[in-house]
C-alpha positions in Angstrom: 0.0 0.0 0.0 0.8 3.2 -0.7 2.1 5.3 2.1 3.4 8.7 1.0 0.9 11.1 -1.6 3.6 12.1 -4.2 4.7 8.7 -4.7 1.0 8.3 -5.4 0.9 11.5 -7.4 3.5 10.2 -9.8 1.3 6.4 -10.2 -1.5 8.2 -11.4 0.1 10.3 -13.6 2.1 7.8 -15.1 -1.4 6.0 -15.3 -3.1 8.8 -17.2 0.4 9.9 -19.3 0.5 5.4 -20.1 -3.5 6.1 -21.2 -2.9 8.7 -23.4 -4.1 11.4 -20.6 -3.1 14.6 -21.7 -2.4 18.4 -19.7 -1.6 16.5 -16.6 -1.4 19.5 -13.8 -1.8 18.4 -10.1 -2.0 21.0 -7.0 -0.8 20.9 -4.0 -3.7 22.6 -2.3 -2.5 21.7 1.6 -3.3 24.6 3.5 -5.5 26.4 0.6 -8.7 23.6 0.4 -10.0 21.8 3.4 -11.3 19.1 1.1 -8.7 17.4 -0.1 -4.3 17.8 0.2 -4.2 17.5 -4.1 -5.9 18.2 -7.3 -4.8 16.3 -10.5 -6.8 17.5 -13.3 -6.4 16.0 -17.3 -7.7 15.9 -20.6 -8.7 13.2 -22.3 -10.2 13.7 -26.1 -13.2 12.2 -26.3 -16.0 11.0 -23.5 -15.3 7.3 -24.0 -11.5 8.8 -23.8 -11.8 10.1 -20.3 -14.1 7.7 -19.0 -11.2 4.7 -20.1 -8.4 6.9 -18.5 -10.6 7.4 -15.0 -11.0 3.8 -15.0 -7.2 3.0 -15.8 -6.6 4.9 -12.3 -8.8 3.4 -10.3 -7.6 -0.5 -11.8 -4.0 0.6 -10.9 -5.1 2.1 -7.5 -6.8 -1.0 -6.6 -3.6 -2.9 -7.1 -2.2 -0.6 -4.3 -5.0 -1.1 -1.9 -6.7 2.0 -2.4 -10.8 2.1 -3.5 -12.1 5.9 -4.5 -14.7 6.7 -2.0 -16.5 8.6 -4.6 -16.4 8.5 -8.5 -18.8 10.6 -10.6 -19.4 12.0 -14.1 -18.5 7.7 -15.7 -21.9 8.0 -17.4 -21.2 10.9 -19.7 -17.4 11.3 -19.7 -17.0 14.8 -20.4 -16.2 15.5 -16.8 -15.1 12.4 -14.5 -13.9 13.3 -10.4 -12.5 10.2 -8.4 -12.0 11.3 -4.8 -9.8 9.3 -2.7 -9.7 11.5 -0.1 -6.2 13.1 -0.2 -6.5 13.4 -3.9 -9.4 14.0 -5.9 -9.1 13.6 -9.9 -11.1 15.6 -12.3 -10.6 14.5 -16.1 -12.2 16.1 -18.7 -12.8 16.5 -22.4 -10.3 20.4 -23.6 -13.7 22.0 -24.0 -15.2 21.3 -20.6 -11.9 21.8 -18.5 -11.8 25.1 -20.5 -15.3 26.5 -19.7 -14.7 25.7 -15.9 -11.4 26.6 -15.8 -10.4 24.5 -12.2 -7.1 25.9 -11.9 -8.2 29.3 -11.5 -10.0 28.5 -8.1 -6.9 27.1 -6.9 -4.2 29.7 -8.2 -2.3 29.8 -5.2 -1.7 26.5 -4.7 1.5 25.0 -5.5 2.2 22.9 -9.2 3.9 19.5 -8.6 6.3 18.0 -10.1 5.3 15.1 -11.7 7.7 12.2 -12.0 6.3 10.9 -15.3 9.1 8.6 -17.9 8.2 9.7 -21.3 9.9 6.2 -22.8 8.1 4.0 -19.9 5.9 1.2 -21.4 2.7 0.8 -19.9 1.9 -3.3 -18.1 -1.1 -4.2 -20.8 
């Protein structure tokens, strides 16, 4: 199980980079949002795009030990949130994470560094 968030951070993203996931941004919003400690939000092209890359996270969560407590937004796929508590994922298609614009609510918070290998080969 995983222990430490960024460690974490970087499974998901590599999840979502392996998946095609694109504009990968996550927030460290610790002392900013009472809700959660980070944001990841991505892009995926289509619905059936960002509904196959939220349930590529939550597959390679569960082999962690680690079950969303919430997931919404599978039946339509233009905008997807799985919350795990410390971090809650919103995916969307490039024309619904421009009208809401997420980041903007969350400008002070703190961009991490992703540990994503471009040349790594997804386990299919």
């Amino acid at each position: 199980m995983i222990e430490d968030t960024e460690p974490e951070l970087d499974i998901i993203a590599q999840t979502l980079f392996d998946k095609k996931g694109f504009n990968i941004l996550a927030l460290d919003v610790r002392g900013i949002s009472t809700l959660t400690d980070y944001y990841m939000i991505v892009e995926g092209n289509v619905e059936r795009h960002v509904t196959a890359l939220a349930k590529a996270v939550i597959e390679r969560l569960k082999d962690e030990g680690r079950q969303p407590i919430h997931v919404e937004g599978l039946a339509d796929g233009d905008w997807v949130v799985v919350d795990y508590l410390n971090i809650v994922i919103h995916l969307f298609k490039p024309d619904v994470r421009e009208k809401y614009r997420l980041e903007e609510l969350w400008k002070d918070a703190k961009v991490v560094d992703l540990g994503i290998e471009v040349g790594h080969e997804s386990a299919e």
